[in-house]
N, C-alpha and C positions, 0 to 999 in steps of 0.2 A: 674247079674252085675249091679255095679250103678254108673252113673255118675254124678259126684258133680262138679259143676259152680259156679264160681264165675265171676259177670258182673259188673265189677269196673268201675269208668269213665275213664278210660286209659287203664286197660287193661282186657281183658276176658283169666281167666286161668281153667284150670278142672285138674283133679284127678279121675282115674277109679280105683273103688272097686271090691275085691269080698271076700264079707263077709265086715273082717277089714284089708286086706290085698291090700296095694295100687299097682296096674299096671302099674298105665302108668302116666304120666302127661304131662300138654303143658301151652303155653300162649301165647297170641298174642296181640300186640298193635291192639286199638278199632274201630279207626279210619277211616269212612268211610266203617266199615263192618257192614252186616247186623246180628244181635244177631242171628233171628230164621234160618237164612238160615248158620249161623255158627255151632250152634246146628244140622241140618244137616247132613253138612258136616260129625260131629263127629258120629253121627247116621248109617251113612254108613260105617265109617272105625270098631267102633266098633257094631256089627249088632245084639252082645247078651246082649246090654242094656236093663234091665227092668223098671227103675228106673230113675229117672233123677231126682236129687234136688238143687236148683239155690238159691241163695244166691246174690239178684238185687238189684244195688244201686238204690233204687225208694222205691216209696211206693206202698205198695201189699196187695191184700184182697182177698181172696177166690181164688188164682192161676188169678186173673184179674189185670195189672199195671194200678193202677191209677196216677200214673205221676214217672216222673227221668229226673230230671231237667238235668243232667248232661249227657244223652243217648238218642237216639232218639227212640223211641217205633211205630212201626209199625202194631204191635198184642198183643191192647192191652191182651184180653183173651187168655192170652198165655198159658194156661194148657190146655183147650180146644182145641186149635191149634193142641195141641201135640198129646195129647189123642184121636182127634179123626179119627188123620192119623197116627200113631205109636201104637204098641202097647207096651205100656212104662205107668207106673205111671210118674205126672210130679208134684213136691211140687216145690212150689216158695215161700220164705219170704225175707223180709228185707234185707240186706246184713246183716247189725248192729245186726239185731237180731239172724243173724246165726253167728255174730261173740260171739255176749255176750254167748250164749248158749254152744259155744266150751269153751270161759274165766272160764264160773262155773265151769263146769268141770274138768278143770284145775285146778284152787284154792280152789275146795271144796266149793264152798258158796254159798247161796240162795241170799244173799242179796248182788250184783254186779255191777256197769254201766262199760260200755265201751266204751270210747270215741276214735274215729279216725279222726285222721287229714290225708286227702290226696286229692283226686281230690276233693273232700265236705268234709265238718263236719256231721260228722255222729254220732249214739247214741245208743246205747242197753241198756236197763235197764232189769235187773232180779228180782224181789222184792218177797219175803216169798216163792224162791222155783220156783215162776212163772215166764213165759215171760211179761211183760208187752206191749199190743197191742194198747188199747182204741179203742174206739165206731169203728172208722172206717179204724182200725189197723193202724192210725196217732199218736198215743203216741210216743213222745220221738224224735220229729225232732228237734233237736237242734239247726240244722245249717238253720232253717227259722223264729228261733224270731224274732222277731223285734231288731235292736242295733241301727243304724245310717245310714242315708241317704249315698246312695254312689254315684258316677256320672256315674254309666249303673247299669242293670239290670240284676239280679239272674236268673238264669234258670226258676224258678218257677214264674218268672213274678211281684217280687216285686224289691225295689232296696235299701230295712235296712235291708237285712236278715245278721245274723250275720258270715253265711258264704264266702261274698262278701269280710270279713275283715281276717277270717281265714283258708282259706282254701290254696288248692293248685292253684283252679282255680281262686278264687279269686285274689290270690295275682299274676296271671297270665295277669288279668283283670285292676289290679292296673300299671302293668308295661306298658303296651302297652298305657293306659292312661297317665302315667307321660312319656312317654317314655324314658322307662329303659332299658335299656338289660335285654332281658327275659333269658338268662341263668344264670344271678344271682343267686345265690345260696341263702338261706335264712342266712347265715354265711358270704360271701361275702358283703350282705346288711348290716348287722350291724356291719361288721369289716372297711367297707369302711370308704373314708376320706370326703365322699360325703355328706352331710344333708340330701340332699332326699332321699337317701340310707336307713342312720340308721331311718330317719322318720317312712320309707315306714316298718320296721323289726320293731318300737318301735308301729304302729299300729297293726302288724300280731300281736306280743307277748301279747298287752292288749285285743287285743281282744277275743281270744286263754283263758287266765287266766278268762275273765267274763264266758263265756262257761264254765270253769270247777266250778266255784262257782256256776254258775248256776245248775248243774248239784250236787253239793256234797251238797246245801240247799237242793233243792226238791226232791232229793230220799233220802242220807243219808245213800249211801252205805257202806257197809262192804271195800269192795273192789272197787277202781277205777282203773281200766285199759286203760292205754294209748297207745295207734298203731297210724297205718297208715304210708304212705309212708316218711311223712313230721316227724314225732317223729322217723322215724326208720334212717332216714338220718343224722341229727342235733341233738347229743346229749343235746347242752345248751338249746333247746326247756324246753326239761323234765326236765332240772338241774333246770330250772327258774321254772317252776310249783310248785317244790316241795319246794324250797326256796319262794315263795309267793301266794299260793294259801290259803295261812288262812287270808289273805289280803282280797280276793274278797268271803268268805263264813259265812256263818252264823258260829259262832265258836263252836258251842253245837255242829252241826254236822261234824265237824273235830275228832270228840272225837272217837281214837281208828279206824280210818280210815288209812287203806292202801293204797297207789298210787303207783302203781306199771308201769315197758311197759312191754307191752304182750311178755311174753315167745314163742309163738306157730307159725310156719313159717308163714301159712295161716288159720287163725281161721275162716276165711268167709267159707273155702272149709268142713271145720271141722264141724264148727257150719250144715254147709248142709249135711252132713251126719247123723246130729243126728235129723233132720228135722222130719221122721216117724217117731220117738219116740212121738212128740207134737200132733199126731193125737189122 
């Protein structure tokens, strides 16, 4: 049996396999639970897990977190953890990378990025076939370039990451700041009659479209795929990408490019199933 996780910043959900046939499913808002001791829990209910492959919004190297700005990490050598009190394989990658790796799949293509707007901006790039990792499985954090000073501080301890502007949490960080009503909708914002309303939705949207130029210059994928909780909510998100994203890109690489939102209910859980395959 295998069970597949996904550790999102809001919520932690699985998918039990056996083979490719799905058993069971759950999910559970994140908050104030401890990841390894949720894993657990799950451990004892189902007791003929062999397998366990996690799909963590953080970044990962060798089954070790080396940081998730967006979750609190207590172990970080969490395959180790597992492995050496369970007997269970334990694969851990990117979230993003086990989403992009479900999107190929999906669309047939080597050449892919996925980008996810939800509690963070997140990134998978596929390029000639491969995952793309870098040196120290950091390729492809989109949502910590550098964009614009903000007045706090990103999880990861800067305060211009680009996801301070478009994320979930961000824009979470933005209301409490201007004090907004954080049950604003992102729709609600820019339908208001409010100025600091449409402001607060005219800085999520530009900042949102530089991310995806940035992304469709420097890979130059085939396919761009757009998710997350915040594209899957708010149709005009994606209406406006597609109506101006050749605005913020280099236009050579527009050429014969796709933008598509992900078809797949949960590609993070998906992409973690095809995780032994990349050994």
């Amino acid at each position: 049996m295998k069970l597949c996780i996904d550790a999102g910043g809001t919520y932690f959900r699985y998918a039990l396999y056996n083979g490719e046939q799905e058993l069971d499913t759950g999910s559970e808002k994140c908050n104030g639970i401890g990841f390894i001791s949720w894993i657990e829990k799950l451990l004892q209910r189902y007791k003929v897990v062999k397998t366990i492959a996690v799909g963590y919004a953080g970044q990962v190297k060798d089954g070790i977190i080396l940081g998730a700005p967006n979750i609190e990490v207590t172990e970080p050598n969490i395959k180790n953890y597992f492995q050496s009190r369970y007997d269970v394989e334990f694969l851990i990658q990117n979230d993003l990378s086990c989403a992009v790796l479900a999107e190929a799949k999906y669309f047939q293509t080597e050449e892919i990025c996925a980008l996810y707007v939800g509690s963070g901006l997140g990134l998978g790039v596929i390029t000639n076939g491969s995952l793309l990792e870098g040196y120290n499985a950091l390729a492809g954090e989109i949502g910590h370039i550098p964009y614009k000073k903000a007045p706090f501080f990103c999880g990861c301890g800067k305060d211009n990451c680009i996801e301070l502007f478009a994320s979930g949490s961000g824009l979470k960080k933005f209301k409490r700041y201007l004090q907004i009503d954080e049950a604003l909708t992102l729709q609600e914002l820019r339908d208001s009659t409010l100025t600091e309303h449409n402001e607060l939705y005219k800085e999520f949207e530009e900042a949102l479209l530089d991310a995806v130029g940035v992304v469709i210059t420097l890979f130059n994928p085939e396919v761009l795929v757009l998710g997350g909780g915040i594209v899957a909510d708010d149709e005009t998100i994606f209406e406006t990408v597609l109506a101006r994203y050749r605005e913020f890109s280099m236009l050579q690489s527009t050429q014969g490019l796709r933008i598509v939102k992900t078809k797949l209910q949960n590609a993070v859980l998906q992409g973690a199933s095809l995780l032994k395959e990349l050994k």
